[in-house]
C-alpha positions as CSV (number, residue, x, y, z in Angstrom):
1,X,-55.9,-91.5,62.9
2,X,-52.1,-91.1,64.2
3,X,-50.7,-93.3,67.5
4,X,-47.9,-93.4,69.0
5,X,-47.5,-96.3,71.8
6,X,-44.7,-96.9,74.6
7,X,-44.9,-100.0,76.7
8,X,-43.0,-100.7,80.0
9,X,-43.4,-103.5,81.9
10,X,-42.6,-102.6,85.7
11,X,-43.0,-106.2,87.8
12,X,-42.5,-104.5,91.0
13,X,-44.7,-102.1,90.8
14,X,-47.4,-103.9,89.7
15,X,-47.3,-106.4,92.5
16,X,-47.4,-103.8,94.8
17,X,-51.0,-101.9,93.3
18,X,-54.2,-103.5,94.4
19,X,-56.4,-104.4,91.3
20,X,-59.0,-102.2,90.0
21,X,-62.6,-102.3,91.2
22,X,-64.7,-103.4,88.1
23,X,-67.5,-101.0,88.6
24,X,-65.6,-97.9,88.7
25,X,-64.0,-97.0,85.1
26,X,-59.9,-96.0,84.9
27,X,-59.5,-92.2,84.8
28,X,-57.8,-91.5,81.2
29,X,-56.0,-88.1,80.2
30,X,-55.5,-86.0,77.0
31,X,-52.6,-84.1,76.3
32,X,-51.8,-81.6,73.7
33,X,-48.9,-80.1,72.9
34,X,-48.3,-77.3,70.4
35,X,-45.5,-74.5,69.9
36,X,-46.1,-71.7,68.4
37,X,-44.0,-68.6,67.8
38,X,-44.5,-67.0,70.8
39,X,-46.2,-69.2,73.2
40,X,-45.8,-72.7,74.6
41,X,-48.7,-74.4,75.7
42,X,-50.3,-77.5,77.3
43,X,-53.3,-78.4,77.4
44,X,-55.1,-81.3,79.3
45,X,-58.1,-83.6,78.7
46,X,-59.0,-86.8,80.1
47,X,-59.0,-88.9,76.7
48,X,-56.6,-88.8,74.4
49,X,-53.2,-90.6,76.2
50,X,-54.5,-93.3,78.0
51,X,-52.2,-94.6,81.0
52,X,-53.3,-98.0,82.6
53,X,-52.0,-101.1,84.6
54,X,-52.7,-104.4,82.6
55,X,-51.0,-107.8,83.3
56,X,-48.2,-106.1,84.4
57,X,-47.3,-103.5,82.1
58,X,-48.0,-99.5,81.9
59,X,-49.2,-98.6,78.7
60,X,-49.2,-95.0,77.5
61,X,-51.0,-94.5,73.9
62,X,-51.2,-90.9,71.9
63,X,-53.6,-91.3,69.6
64,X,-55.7,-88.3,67.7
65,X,-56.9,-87.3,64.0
66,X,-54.3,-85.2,62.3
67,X,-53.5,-84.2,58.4
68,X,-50.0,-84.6,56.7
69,X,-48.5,-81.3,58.3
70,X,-49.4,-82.4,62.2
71,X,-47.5,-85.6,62.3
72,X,-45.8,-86.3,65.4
73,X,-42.2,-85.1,65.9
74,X,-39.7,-86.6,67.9
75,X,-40.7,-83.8,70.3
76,X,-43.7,-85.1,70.7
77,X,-42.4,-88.4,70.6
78,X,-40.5,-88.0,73.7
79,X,-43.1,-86.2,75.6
80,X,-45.1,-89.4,75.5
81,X,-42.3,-91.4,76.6
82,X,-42.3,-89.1,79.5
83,X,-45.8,-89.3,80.0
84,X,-45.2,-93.2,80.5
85,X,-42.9,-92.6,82.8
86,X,-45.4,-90.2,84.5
87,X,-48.1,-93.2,84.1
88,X,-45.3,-95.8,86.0
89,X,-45.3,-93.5,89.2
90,X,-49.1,-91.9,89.3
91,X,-50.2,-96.2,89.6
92,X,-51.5,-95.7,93.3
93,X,-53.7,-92.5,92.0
94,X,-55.1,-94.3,89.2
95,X,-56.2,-97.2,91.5
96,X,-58.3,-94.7,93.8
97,X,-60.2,-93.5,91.0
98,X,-59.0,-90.3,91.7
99,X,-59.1,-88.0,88.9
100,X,-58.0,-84.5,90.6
101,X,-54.9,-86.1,92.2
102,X,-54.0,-88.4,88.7
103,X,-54.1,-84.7,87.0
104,X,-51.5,-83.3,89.2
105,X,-49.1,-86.2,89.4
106,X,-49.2,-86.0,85.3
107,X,-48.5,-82.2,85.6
108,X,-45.9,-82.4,88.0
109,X,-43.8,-85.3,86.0
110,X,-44.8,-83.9,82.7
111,X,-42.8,-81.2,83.9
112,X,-39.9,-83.5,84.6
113,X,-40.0,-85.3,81.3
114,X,-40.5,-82.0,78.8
115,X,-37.1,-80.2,80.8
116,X,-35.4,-84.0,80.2
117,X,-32.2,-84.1,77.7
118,X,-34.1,-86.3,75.5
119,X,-35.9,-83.0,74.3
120,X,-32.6,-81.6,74.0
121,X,-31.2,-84.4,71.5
122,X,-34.8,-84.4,69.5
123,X,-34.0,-80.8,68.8
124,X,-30.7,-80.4,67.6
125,X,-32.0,-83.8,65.3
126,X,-34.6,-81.9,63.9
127,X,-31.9,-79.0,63.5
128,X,-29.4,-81.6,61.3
129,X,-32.2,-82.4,59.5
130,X,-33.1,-79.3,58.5
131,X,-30.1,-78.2,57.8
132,X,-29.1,-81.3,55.3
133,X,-32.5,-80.5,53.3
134,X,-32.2,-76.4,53.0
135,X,-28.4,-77.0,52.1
136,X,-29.5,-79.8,49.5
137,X,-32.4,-77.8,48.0
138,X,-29.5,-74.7,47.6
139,X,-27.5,-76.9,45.8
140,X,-31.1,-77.8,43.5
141,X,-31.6,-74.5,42.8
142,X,-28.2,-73.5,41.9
143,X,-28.2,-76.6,39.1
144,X,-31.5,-75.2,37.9
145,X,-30.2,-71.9,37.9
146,X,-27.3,-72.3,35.5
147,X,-29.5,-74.8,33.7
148,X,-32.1,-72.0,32.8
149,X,-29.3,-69.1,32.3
150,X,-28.2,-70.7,29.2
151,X,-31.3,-71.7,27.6
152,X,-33.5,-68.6,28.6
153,X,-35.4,-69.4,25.3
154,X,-37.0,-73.0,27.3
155,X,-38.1,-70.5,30.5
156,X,-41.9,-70.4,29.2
157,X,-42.0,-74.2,28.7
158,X,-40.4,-75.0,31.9
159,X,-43.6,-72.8,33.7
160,X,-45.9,-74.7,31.4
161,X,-44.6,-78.2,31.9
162,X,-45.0,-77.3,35.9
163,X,-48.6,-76.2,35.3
164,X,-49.6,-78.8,33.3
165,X,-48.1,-81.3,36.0
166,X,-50.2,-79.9,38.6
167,X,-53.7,-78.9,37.2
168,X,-54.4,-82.6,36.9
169,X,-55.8,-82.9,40.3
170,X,-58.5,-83.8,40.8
171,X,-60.3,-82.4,43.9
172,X,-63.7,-85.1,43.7
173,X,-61.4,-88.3,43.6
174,X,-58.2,-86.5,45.3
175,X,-56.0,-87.8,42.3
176,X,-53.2,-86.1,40.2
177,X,-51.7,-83.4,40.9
178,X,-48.1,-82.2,40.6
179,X,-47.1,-85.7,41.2
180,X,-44.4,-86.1,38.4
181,X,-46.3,-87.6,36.4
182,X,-45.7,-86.0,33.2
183,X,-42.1,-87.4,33.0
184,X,-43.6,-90.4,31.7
185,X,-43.6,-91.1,27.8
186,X,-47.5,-91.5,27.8
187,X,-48.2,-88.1,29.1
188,X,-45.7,-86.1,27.9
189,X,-46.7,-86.8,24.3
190,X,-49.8,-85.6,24.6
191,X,-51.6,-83.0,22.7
192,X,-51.5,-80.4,25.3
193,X,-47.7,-81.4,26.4
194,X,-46.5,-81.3,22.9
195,X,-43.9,-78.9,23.1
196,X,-42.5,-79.4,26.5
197,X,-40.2,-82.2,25.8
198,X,-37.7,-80.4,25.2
199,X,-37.7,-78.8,29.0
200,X,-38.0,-82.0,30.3
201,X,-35.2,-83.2,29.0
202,X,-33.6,-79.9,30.2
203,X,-34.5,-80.9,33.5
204,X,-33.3,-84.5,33.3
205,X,-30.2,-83.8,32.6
206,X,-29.7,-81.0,35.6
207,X,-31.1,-83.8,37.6
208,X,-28.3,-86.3,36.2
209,X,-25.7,-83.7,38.1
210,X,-28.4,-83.0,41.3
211,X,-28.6,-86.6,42.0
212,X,-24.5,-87.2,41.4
213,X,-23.9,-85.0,44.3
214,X,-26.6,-86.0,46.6
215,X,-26.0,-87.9,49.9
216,X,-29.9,-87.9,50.7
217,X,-31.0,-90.2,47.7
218,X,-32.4,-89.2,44.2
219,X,-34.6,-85.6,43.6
220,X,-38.5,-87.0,42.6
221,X,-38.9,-85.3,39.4
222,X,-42.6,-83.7,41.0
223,X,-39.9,-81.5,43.3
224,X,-37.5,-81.3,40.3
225,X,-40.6,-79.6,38.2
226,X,-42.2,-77.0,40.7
227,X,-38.2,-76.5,41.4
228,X,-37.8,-76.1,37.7
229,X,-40.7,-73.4,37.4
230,X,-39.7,-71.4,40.8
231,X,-36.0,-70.7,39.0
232,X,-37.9,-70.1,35.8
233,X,-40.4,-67.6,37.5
234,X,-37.3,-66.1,39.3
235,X,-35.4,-65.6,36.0
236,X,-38.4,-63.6,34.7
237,X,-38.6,-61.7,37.8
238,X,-34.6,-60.7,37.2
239,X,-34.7,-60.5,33.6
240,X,-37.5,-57.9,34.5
241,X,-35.2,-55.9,36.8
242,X,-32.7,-55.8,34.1
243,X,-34.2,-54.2,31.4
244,X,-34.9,-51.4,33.7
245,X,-31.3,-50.8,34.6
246,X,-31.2,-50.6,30.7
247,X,-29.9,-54.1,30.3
248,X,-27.1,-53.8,33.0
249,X,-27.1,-56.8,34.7
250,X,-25.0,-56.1,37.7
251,X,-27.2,-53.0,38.6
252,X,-30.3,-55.0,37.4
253,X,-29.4,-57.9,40.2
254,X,-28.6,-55.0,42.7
255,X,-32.0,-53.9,41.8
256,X,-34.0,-57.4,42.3
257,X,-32.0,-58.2,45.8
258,X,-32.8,-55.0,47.1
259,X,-36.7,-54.3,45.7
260,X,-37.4,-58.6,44.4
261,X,-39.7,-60.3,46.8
262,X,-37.2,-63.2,47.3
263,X,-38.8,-63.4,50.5
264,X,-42.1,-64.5,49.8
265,X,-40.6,-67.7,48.8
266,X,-40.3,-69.7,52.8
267,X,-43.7,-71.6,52.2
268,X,-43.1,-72.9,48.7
269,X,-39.3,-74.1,50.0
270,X,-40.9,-76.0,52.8
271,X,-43.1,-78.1,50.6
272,X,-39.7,-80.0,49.4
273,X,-40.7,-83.7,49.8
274,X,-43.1,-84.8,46.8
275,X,-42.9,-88.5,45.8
276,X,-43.3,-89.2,42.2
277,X,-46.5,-91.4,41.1
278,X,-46.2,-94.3,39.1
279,X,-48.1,-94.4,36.7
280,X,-50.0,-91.2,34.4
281,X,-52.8,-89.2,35.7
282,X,-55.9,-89.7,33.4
283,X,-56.2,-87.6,30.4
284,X,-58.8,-85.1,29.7
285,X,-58.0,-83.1,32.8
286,X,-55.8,-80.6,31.3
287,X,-56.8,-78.0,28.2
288,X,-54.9,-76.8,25.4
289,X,-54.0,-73.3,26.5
290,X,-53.3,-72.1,23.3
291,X,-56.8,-73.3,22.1
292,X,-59.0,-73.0,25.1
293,X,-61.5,-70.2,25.3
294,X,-60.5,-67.8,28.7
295,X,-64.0,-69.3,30.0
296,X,-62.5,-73.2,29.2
297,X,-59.1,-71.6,31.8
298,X,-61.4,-70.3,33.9
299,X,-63.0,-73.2,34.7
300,X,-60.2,-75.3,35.3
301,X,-58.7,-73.1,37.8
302,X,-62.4,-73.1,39.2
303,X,-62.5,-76.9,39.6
304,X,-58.8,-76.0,41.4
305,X,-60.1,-73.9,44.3
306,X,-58.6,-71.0,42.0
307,X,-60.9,-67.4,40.2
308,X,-60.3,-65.2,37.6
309,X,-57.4,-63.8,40.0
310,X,-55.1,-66.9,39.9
311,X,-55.6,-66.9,35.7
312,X,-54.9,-63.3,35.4
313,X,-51.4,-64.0,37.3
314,X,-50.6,-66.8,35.8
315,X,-50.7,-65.6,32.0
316,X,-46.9,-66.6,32.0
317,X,-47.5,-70.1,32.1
318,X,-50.3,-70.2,29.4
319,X,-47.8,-70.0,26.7
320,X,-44.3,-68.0,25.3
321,X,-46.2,-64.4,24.6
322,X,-47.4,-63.6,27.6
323,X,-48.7,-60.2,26.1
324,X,-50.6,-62.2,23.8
325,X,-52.1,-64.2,26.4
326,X,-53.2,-61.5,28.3
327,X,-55.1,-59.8,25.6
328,X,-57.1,-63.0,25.1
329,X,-57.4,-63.0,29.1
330,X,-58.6,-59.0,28.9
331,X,-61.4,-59.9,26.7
332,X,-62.9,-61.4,29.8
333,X,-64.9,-59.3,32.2
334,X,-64.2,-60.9,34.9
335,X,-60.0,-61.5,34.3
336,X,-60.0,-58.1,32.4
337,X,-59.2,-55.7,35.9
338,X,-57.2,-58.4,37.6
339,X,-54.9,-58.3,33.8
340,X,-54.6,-54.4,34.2
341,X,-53.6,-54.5,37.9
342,X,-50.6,-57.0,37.3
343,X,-49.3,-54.8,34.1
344,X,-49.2,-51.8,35.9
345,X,-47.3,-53.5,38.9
346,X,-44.6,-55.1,36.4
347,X,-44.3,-51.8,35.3
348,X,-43.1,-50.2,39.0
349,X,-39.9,-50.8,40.2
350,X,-40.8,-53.6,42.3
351,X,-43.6,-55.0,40.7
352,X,-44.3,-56.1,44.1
353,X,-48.4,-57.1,43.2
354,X,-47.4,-59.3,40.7
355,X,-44.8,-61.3,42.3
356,X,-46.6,-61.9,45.7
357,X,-49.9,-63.3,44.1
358,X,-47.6,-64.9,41.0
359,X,-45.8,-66.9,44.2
360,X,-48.9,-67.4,46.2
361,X,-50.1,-68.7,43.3
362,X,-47.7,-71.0,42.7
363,X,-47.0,-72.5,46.0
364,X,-50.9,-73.2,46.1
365,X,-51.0,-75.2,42.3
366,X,-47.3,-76.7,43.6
367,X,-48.9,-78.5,46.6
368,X,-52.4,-79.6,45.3
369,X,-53.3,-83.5,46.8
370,X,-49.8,-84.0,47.7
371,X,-48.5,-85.5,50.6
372,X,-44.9,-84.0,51.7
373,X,-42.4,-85.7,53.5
374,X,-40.5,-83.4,55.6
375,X,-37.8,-86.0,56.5
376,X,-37.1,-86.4,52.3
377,X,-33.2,-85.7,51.1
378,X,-31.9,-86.1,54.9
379,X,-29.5,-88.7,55.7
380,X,-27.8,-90.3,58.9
381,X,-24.1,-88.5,59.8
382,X,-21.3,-91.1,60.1
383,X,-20.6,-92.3,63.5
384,X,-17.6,-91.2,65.3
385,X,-15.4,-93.5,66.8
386,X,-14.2,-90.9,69.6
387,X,-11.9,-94.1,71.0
388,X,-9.6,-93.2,67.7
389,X,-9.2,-89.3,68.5
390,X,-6.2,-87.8,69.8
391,X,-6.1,-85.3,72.1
């Protein structure tokens, strides 16, 4: 449950607005707001904002259930301030109990209060902010970028280290997940983390120079890992490109810009906001891919919310021969056609199949139980003292 609550006291008012008969309840409405690409609409319900006179002061409360993606906006924000205003001068129509003409005095000021400036200043906020946390994230990925160009050999355990850090949710208890947790020394060393120290400590050090530069606080290492295996996954899909321009790497990046599916990328970017957890996430919840049996994977991405679709694609990230690991994944009935489909793709120019479910895939396991703070890496812009200017 989410509220938001503005309180105003207006004296004058009050003192002019007979009390309410007791037997008679006060007429209550529900807005809802919501923008979507094309259309604009509001809806209204007599509910959800509540507007009423008590011991003089208006009171106008948004409350309703919503997940981690619908929390309010300043946007909204401010159209609830509006609606108090809306409450303040719709007094008289709430003391007759009339519901019809309360309705139209909301709709009229609601009007008022959603073509306000106020709306105007929560925008271009919400602009700044987004702004500070695409430019910061550019500035991520380029570290990571250079990082993995000159130790191409740790590309395979960077993919692992991000799986691994994920497929610890648990979906029963809602625990784990890619949480970070696999930074600390009692899960990293492991049995099935073994050989992934060494691309952790790849990553600590790019984050030694991401966090230098940052004016929005400190990268979480859980966004510093998916980050990690996105510019791994990327490298593959260019190194990929590359051999078929016969190793030439300016016609080989010509070739990923134009064909890549650099694209598909916008949802995985938006979840850029993970905290880190604490403490380690239980063991037992993540096999030994070099061990387990393609039923033992199959199960685990099963648990996930995941099929023999997700394991096919994700054959990169089992270990550093992928052709290996898909032969053991072929042997499988059910991951056998699924194998076949994403070979042939890597094989076109595009590979188009492969990369769009290998993303999909990705942003999916990258986001499992976590809780992303969209506000995360954005900072407040120094005041200016417009006194001091010169014109």
């Amino acid at each position: 449950m989410a509220m938001v609550s503005f309180i105003s006291t207006v004296p004058s008012l009050v003192s002019m607005a007979p009390s309410p008969s007791t037997s008679a309840p006060m007429p209550t409405a529900r807005y809802f707001h919501s923008v979507s690409p094309r259309f604009d609409y509001v809806i209204y319900d007599l509910n959800l904002i509540t507007i009423h006179q008590c011991q003089g002061t208006v009171n106008c409360k948004l409350e309703g259930d919503c997940g981690d993606e619908e929390r309010f906006s300043r946007r909204r924000v401010l159209h609830c301030i509006g609606a108090a205003t809306i409450g303040i001068v719709s007094l008289f129509a709430l003391q007759s109990h009339n519901a019809a003409h309360f309705a139209q005095y909301f709709l009229i000021f609601d009007l008022i209060a959603r073509s306000s400036s106020l709306i105007e200043v929560a925008n271009a906020a919400d602009l700044i902010q987004r702004r500070q946390r695409s430019e910061f994230q550019s500035k991520v990925k380029d570290v990571l970028y250079r990082a993995l160009k000159g130790n191409q050999d740790l590309v395979p355990s960077v993919l692992t280290l991000a799986l691994n850090d994920a497929v610890t949710y648990d979906k029963a208890t809602k625990t784990g997940g890619p949480n970070g947790s696999i930074r600390l020394s009692s899960e990293i060393s492991r049995p099935e983390n073994k050989n992934l120290a060494a691309a952790l400590s790849l990553l600590e050090e790019a984050k030694k120079e991401i966090d230098s530069d940052s004016k929005g606080g400190p990268i979480s290492y859980a966004d510093l890992i998916q980050l990690g295996a996105q510019s791994a996954v990327k490298s593959t899909f260019l190194a990929s490109a590359i051999r078929k321009c016969g190793g030439n790497e300016e016609k080989g990046s010509l070739l990923y810009s134009a064909y890549g599916s650099s694209g598909q990328w916008g949802l995985f970017d938006k979840q850029f906001g993970r905290s880190d957890a604490e403490e380690a996430d239980p063991e037992g919840r993540v096999p030994q891919w070099e061990k387990a049996s393609v039923e033992e994977i199959k199960n685990k991405f099963i648990a996930l919310g995941f099929g023999p679709r997700q394991v096919a694609v994700m054959s990169a990230f089992f270990g550093p021969d992928q052709l290996a690991t898909e032969a053991l994944l072929a042997a499988d009935p059910q991951v056998q056609p699924w194998v076949q489909k994403y070979q042939r793709s890597r094989e076109t120019v595009s590979q188009t199949d492969y990369e769009v479910d290998l993303i999909t895939t990705l942003t999916k396991l990258s986001s499992l139980g976590q809780q992303i703070n969209y506000e995360a890496y954005s900072y407040a812009l120094p005041k200016v003292d417009f006194s001091k200017l010169k014109l």
